[in-house]
Every structure is written in C-alpha cells, then in structure tokens.
ROMIMAR-316125 format. One line per field, with one value per residue (C-alpha): x, y, z; residue in three letters. Coordinates in steps of 0.5 Angstrom, whole numbers, plus 500, padded with zeros to 3 digits. Example, Ala and Ser with C-alpha at 12.3 -4.5 7.8 and 13.67 -1.06 7.14 Angstrom:
<recs>
u: 525 527
v: 491 498
w: 516 514
res: ALA SER
</recs>
This chain:
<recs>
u: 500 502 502 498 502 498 493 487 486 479 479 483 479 473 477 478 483 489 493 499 496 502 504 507 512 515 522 523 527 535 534 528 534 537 531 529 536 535 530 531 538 535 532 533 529 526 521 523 521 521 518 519 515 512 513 509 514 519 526 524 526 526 531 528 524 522 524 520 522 517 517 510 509 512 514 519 518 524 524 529 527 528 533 538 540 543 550 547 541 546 550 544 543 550 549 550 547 539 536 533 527 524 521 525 529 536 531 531 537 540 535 538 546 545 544 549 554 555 555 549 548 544 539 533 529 523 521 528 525 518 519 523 515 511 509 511 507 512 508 506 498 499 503 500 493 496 500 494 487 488 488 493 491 495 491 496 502 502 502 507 512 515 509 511 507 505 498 495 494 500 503 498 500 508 508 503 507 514 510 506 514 516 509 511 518 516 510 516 521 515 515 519 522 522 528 531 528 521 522 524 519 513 516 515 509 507 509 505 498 500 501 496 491 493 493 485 485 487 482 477 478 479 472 469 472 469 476 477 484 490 492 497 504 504 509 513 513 514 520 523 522 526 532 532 532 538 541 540 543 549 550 550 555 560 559 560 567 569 568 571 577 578 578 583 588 586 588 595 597 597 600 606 606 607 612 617 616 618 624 625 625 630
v: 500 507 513 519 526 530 531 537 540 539 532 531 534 529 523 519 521 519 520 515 511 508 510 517 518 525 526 533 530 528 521 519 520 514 509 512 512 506 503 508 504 497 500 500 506 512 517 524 531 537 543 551 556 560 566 571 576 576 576 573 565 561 555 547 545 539 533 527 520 515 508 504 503 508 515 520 527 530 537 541 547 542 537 540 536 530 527 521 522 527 521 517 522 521 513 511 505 507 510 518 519 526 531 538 534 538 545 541 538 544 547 540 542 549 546 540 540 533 530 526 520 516 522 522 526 524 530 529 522 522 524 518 515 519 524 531 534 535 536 532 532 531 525 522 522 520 514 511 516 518 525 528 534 540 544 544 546 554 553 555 549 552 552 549 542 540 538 532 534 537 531 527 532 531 524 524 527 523 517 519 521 514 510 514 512 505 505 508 503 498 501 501 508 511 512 518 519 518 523 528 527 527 533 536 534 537 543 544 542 548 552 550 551 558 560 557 562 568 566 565 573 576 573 576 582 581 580 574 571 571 564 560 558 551 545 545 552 555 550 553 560 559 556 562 567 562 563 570 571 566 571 578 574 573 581 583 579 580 588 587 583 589 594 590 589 598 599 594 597 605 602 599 606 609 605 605 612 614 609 613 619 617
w: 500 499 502 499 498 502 506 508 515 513 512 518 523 521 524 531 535 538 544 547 553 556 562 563 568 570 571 576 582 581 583 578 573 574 572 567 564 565 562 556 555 553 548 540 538 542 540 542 542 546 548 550 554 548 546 543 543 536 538 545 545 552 553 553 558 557 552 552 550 549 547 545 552 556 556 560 560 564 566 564 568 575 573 568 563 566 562 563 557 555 552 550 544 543 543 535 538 539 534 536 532 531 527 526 530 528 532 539 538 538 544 548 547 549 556 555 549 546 540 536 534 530 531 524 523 520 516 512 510 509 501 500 502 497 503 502 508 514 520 525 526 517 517 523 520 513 516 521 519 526 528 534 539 539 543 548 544 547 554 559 559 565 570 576 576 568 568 566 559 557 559 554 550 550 551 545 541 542 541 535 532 533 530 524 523 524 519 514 515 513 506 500 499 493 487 488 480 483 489 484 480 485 487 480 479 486 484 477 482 486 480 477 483 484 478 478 484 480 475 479 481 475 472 479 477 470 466 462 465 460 457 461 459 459 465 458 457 463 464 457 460 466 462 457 464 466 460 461 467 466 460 464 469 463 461 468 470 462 464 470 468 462 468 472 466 463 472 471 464 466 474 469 465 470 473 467 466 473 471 466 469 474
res: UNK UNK UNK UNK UNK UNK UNK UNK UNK UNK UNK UNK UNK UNK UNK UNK UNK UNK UNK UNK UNK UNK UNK UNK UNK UNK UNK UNK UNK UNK UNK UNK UNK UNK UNK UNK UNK UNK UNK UNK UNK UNK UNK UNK UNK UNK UNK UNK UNK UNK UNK UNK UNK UNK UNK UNK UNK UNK UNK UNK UNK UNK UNK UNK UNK UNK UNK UNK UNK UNK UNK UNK UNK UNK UNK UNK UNK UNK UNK UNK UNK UNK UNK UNK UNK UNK UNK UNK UNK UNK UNK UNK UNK UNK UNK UNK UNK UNK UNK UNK UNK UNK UNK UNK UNK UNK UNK UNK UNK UNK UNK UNK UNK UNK UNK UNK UNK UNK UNK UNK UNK UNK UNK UNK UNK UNK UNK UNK UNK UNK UNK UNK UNK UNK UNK UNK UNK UNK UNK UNK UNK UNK UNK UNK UNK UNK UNK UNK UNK UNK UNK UNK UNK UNK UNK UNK UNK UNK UNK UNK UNK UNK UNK UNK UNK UNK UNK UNK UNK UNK UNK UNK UNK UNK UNK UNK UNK UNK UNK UNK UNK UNK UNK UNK UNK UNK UNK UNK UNK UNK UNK UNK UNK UNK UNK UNK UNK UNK UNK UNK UNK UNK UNK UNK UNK UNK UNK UNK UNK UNK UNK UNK UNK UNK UNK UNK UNK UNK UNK UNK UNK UNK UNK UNK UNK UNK UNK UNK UNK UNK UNK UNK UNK UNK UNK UNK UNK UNK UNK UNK UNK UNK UNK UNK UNK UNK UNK UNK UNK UNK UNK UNK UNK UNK UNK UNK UNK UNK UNK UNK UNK UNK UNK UNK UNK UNK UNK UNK UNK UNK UNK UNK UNK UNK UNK UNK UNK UNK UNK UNK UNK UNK
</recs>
C-alpha cells in the first residue's frame, strides 16, 4: 500500500482521535533520572520530542523545558527546568546504537546542546525521510492522519511548559507527540522507498498541481471581476522560460566578469606605464 502525498485539514478534522495510552512517567527530581535512563538504555528506538514556553514576542525564544521520550509502552517526560539535562541522557543522543527519532529534530536537538553539549548519533528526522515514501506533507498531525487515519490533538502546544507541575493534559499531549513521531518512522520502515528518480518526480508534478490551483484561483477572481483571464503557459513552456531567464542570466554574468576582467587589465596597464615612466625619469 502506498501513501497519499498530501492530505487536507478539513479531512482531518472528521477523524477519530489518537492519543498514547501507555504509561507516562515524569522526570523532576534528580533521583528519577537513574531509572529511567535505565530502562531507555534497552531500547533499540526511541520516539522524542521537546517543548519550550511560547513565545509571542518576535525575537524572544525561551530554553528547552521538556524532552519527552517514548516507546510504545512507556513515556518519560524530563523536565529540564528541575532536573537540567543529566549527561547520563545526554550520552543517550549520542549513542550511535539507539535510534533517536524526531520531527524538525535538528531544531530540538540544537535547543538540548544549549543545555549540555554533545555529539548526536544516530538521530533521524522524520521529515527528511518522508519524501522517500511519496509524502510531501511534513507536519506532525499530517503525516500521523496519512499513515494511520487518526487525528492527534494540539491543543495543547501553546501552554507554559514551564509551569511548576504539568498538568494531566500536557502531559498527553507530550507523550502523544513522541509516540506519534515513533509509530510513523516505524510505518515507514515498512515500506519500500522510492527511486530518487520518483521522488524528483513526484515533487515536480506536485509543483504543477500547485501551479495550477493557483492559477484557477487568479482566474476565478478575475472572472469575479468581470475580466476573461489570459492564457496560461503550458508545464513545457514554463520550463522553457525558465531555461531561457537561466540563460540569460548566465549571459549577464559572463558580461560583468568580462567587463570586470577588462578593467583589471585597463588598472595593471597604465600601474605599468606609470611604472616604466618613473623608470625612465629616474
């Protein structure tokens, strides 16, 4: 079975909902941190993902909080802002032997090495992968809805991370999230990727459905407006106007280091001249 490329929220929204039903344990006193480094140790692959107080200030960004790390049947949820980040989980990221699964996992890795610095292992994310497998949607609820027909709640994305004691729901809402990351690399795994052939492909004929919708949008308004729209360049001739600006350009280029070049050697010759006359004088 293969996957669809994309999917709407409208269709979403109509489906059952999903939420991890395994236990959740939280890490926010130092001596938590042992067992459950523990039992995360065994593991072959991990579902993660982290979470910061929002910001609704641009230019104000606040440090990790959370990382939550699940499995199917279990899911920690340390708390940064109590227990730091230990470098016993620390070395965990950098274990080229468990398999770290995220989603824009560069982003929360990056927010975990400004609390502890180390060198990740073995950590995918799953939006670079997703292509491979005929998706071209990248976000969390998307590709969980494409995968399994379930829809995943984010309601409670926006909350304060920070608070002194998470409540019930956000931490439902974590462990969801790093289950859900999980589930869909695993459903992935169980596929047969793509050519790099197909994948270029796929993503070109994606772009000219896009083109193409917006272009019957434009129309749509025009006709609103009363105007017949003009006719539209064809996928072939777009591409052949695209070659000739490249063309173009590379043209203008050429000019400019010619001209460039010419100035260079008009400087060097009358540096010379001047040179062999003071020469002379002398």
């Amino acid at each position: 079975m293969s996957y669809i490329s994309h999917i709407s929220k409208d269709l979403i929204q109509f489906m059952p909902i999903a939420a991890f039903e395994g236990e959740v344990i939280v890490v926010d006193h130092e001596q938590q941190v042992a067992p459950a480094i523990q039992y995360l140790r065994k593991q072959k692959v991990l579902g993660v993902d982290t979470e910061a107080r929002p910001s609704f200030q641009r230019g104000t960004h606040y440090p990790t909080a959370l990382v939550q790390i699940a499995t199917h049947e279990r899911c920690y949820l340390f708390r940064l802002t109590h227990v730091g980040l230990p470098e016993s989980l620390a070395a965990i990221f950098a274990d080229p032997k468990i398999c770290k699964v995220g989603l824009a996992f560069k982003d929360d890795i990056n927010g975990l090495r400004r609390r502890r610095n180390f060198t990740p292992a073995n950590c995918i994310d799953v939006q670079s992968i997703v292509a491979q497998y005929g998706i071209l949607d990248l976000g969390l609820q998307k590709l969980f809805a494409i995968c399994f027909g379930k829809k995943i709640s984010k309601t409670q994305q926006l909350t304060n991370w920070e608070n002194s004691h998470l409540t019930p729901e956000q931490a439902r809402y974590a462990s969801t999230d790093a289950w859900a990351t999980l589930l869909i690399y695993e459903d992935l795994m169980k596929h047969e990727p793509l050519t790099p052939e197909e994948v270029a492909t796929l993503k070109r004929e994606d772009k000219e459905r896009m083109i193409e919708h917006q272009q019957e949008i434009q129309d749509q308004r025009l006709r609103e407006q009363g105007i017949e729209p003009p006719p539209h360049l064809t996928a072939e001739e777009r591409e052949a106007h695209k070659a000739q600006k490249r063309r173009e350009a590379r043209k203008r280029k050429r000019q400019r280091q010619s001209a460039k070049k010419k100035t260079l050697n008009t400087k060097l010759e009358k540096n010379n001249k001047n040179t062999t006359g003071e020469s002379v004088s002398r």
